[in-house]
N, C-alpha and C positions, 0 to 999 in steps of 0.2 A: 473576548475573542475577536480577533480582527478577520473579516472578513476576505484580506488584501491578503493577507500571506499566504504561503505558499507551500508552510512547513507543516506537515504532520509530525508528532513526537512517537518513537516508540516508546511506551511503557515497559518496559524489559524490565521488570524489577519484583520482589516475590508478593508483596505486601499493599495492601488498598492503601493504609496512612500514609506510605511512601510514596505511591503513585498518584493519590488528591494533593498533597503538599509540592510534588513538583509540582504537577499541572494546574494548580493556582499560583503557581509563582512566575509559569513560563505560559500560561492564558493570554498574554499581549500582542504575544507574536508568534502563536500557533493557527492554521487552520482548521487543527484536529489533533486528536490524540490518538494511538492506534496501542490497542489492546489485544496480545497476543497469546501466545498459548499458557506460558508463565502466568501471566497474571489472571487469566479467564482459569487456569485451572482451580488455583489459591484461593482466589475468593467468586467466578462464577457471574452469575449477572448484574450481581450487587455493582460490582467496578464501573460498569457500562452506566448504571443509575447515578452512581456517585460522577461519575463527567459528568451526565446530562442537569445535574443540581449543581454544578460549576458553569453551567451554560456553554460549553464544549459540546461539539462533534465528537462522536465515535466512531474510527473505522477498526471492526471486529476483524482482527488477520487470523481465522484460524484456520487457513486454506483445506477446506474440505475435499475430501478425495473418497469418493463412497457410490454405490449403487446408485444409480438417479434419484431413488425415492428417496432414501435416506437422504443426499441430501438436498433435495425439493425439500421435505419436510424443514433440514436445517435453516433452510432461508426462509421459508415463513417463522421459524420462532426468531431468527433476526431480526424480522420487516416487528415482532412484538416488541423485541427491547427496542424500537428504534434507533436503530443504531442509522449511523448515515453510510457507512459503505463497508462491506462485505466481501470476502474475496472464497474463490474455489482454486483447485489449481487444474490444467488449462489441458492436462493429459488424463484427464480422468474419463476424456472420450466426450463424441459429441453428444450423446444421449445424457449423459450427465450434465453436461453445460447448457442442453434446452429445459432439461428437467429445471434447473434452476432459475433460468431467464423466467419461463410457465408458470413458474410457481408465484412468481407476484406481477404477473404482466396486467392484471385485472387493474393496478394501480399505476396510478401516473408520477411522473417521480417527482420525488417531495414527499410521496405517501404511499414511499417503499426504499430501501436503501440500494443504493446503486453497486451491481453485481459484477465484481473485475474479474477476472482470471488471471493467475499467477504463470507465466510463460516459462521458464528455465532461471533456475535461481541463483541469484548473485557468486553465490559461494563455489558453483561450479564450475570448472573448467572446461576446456573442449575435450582433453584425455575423462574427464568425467561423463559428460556425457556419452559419450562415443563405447567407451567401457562399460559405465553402471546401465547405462539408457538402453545401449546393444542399436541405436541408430547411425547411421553413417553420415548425416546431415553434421555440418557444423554448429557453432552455438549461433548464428546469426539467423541461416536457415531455421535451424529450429522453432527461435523465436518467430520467426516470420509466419512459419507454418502454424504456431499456437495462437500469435494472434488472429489470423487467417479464420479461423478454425470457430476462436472465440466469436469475431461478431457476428459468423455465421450462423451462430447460436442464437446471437439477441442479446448479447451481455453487454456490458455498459464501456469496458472499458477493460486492459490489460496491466498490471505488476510488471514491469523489465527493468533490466539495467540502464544505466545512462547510453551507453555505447548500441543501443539495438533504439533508440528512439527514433532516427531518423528513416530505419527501412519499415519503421509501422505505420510511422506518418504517409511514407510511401504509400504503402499497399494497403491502408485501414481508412485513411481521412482525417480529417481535421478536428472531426468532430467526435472522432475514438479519444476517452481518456486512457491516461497514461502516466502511472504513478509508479515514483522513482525508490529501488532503494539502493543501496550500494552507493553512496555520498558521499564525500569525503571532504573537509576543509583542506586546500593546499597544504596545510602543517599536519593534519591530524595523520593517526596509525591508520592503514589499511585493514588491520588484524585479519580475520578469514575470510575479507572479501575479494573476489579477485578480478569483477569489472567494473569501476570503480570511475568516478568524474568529481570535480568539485562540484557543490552547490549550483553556483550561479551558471557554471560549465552546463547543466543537467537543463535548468531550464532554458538557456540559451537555445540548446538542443529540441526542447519543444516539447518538455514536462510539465503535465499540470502540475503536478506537486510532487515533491520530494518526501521521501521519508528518512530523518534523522534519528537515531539511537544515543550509540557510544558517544559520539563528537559530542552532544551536549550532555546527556549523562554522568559523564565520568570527567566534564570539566571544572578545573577547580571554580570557576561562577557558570554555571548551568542558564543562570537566565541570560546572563551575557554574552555564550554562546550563541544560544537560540534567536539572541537578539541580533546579532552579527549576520546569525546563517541567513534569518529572516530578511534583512536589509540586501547580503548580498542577491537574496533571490529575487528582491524588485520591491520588496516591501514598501511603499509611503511615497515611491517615488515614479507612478501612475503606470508603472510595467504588470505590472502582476493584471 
């Protein structure tokens, strides 16, 4: 695993064989692999073990949204699988997002997984929010407001799209992380995402890291994507 990059992989795929044979193949040029509902549900904590026996990062995306305790509780069995980063989602109220910051503040980080919050997701639009959500803020407010929200909590860092990076940096710091999905290589399909940057576009904007899926997934050389996506986002060439 190289340290330099800048890519997390989504594991989106049903199967642990399938998900250790990529992620050994695209380990060169990952920062992490992100193991999400799919595949934590298939096969469970096993998966999270099986990266860490490949010598990979785990960031677990199973965005928790539950009563505070529940899940406070959830992030301490996280901080057990060690996993290195964990996400809730960012409307689940602030008593949920301290519940979870409290729940491993006893540890310093490095010996606890760092706690994001997922702000307004990729896939939604602003007629989405505004309809499903019943809020009148736009999608930009919104996110402002979630991140706002989140480090007031004590959480580590927020989940945004590329296009809301630069008013978090505004109003959070420098030192809020801020992990991208919604990526797209300039050629790649959009499919149902709909705020959307290239790669290198993403961290120009002021992302620690990207999250890729599809674009390497489903390209015909997987690792030659990864390896592509990885370079353009500063890999080897002392950006990152």
């Amino acid at each position: 695993m190289s340290t330099e990059s800048r890519v997390i992989v989504a594991l989106d795929v049903p199967a642990l064989r399938e998900a250790t044979d990529l992620a050994a193949r695209l380990a060169p040029y990952l920062a992490a692999v992100k193991i999400g509902s799919q595949l934590f549900t298939a096969e469970g904590p096993r998966a999270v073990r099986a990266m860490h026996d490949l010598g990979l990062r785990v960031f677990l995306d199973l965005k928790f949204h539950d009563i505070p305790n529940t899940v406070a509780g959830a992030i301490v069995s996280a901080r057990a699988l060690k996993v290195w980063m964990v996400n809730v989602h960012a409307s689940g109220g602030a008593a949920m997002l301290k519940a979870a910051a409290q729940a491993v503040a006893a540890f310093p980080v490095g010996e606890r997984p760092l706690i994001l919050a997922v702000t307004v997701l990729t896939s939604l639009s602003e007629t989405d929010i505004k309809t499903t959500l019943g809020t009148t803020r736009t999608v930009p407010q919104q996110v402002e407001h979630l991140a706002r929200e989140t480090q007031a909590a004590g959480l580590d860092g927020v989940v945004a799209s590329p296009h809301e990076i630069g008013l978090i940096r505004k109003a959070c710091g420098s030192g809020f992380l801020i992990v991208t999905p919604g990526v797209r290589p300039a050629d790649g399909a959009i499919n149902d995402q709909h705020r959307v940057m290239t790669p290198g576009e993403a961290v120009a904007a002021g992302a620690d890291f990207v999250v890729v899926g599809r674009p390497i997934l489903a390209a015909a050389d997987p690792v030659e994507a990864a390896r592509r996506i990885a370079l353009e986002c500063g890999m080897g060439n002392g950006k990152c």
